[in-house]
Structure formats: C-alpha cells, structure tokens
C-alpha positions in Angstrom: 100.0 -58.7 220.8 98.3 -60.9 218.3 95.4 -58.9 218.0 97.1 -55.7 217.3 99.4 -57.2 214.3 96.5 -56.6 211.8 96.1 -52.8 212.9 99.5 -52.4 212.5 99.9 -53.9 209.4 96.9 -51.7 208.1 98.3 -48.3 209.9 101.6 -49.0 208.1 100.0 -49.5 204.8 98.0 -46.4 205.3 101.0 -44.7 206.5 103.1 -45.8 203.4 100.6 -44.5 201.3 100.0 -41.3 202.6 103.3 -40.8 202.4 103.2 -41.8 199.0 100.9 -39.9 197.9 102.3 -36.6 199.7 105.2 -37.0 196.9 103.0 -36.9 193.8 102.6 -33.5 192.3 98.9 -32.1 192.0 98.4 -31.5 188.7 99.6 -32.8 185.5 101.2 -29.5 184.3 104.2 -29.8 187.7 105.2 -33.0 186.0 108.1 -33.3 184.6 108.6 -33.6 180.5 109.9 -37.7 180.4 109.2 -38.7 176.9 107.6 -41.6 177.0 106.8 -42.0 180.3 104.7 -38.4 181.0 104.9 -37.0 176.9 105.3 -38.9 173.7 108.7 -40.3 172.8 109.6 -38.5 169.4 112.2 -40.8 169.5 111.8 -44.2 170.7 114.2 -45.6 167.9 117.0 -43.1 170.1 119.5 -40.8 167.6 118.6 -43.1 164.5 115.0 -42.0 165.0 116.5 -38.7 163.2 119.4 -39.7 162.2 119.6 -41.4 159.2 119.7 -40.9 155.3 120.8 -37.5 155.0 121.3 -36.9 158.5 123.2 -40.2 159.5 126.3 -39.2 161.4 128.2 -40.7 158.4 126.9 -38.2 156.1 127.1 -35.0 158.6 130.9 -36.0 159.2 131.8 -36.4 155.6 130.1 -33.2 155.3 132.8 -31.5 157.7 135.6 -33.3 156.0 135.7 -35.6 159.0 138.2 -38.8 158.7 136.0 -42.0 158.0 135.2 -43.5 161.6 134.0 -46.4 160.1 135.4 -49.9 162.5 137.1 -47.4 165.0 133.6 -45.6 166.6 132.0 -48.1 167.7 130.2 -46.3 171.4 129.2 -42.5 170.7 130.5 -39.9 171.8 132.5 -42.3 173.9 134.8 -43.5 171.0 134.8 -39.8 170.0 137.3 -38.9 172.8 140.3 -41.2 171.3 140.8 -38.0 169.4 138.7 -35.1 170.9 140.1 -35.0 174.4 142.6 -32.5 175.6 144.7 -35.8 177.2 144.8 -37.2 173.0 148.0 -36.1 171.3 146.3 -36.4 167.8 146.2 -33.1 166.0 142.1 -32.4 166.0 142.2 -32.6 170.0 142.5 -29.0 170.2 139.5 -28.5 168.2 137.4 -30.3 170.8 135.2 -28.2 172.5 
C-alpha cells in the first residue's frame, strides 16, 4: 500500500486540477466584468470616489430639500430606512420607492 500512496497523491492532484481547470472560462471576453479583480476599479475609494464636492450626498440632499441627516445616517442606505420604509410611520415613508 506504501508504494501506491505517491500515485495517489499525484492522481489526486492531477484530478483536482483538471477539474479546476474544466471551471475556467476560455477566453478572456466570457469573464465576468469585476472591477478590480478582471477590469479597472473606477472606484476603489467606493461612493466617495464620485461622491464628493458637488456631488456629496449632503449637497444632492439639500438639493431636494431633504432634512439634514447629519449624526442620525450614520450606515447608507441602511439608516435611510428609519424613515423610508413602508413599516416607518414618519410622513416621507410613503415617498419611498
């Protein structure tokens, strides 16, 4: 049995590979658009990468004649849903799409 454990140790190696390999796509092209992992990340900062100066949530809220958020949003757009959830009973929840 001792002389077989290298061939199976190679044959499962092999075997894990091929299998491996079976998974990968063929070309480039079939793989799937992951910024930066298989395109560039246009965003590696995340939304403040965009957002920020004139685009800063802060400014495209007080733009809508949004409430200041300020020390009450703290996780977005999980804060959000204090207020723009059917369940809230504040007045803008039936706004929320």
């Amino acid at each position: 049995m001792r002389a077989l454990e290298p061939w199976i140790a190679a044959l499962t190696v092999v075997m894990a590979v091929g299998g491996w390999m079976g998974a990968v796509p063929a070309a480039a092209e079939d793989l799937p658009d992951l910024p930066g992992i298989t395109s560039p990340d246009e965003a590696p900062e995340g939304c403040v990468s965009c957002h920020t100066g004139a685009m800063s949530l802060k400014n495209k809220l007080a733009a809508l004649k949004h409430r200041n958020i300020d020390g009450k949003v703290e996780v977005i757009p999980d804060d959000c849903k204090s207020c723009h959830s059917s369940p809230s009973t504040r007045a803008v929840a039936s706004t929320a799409t």
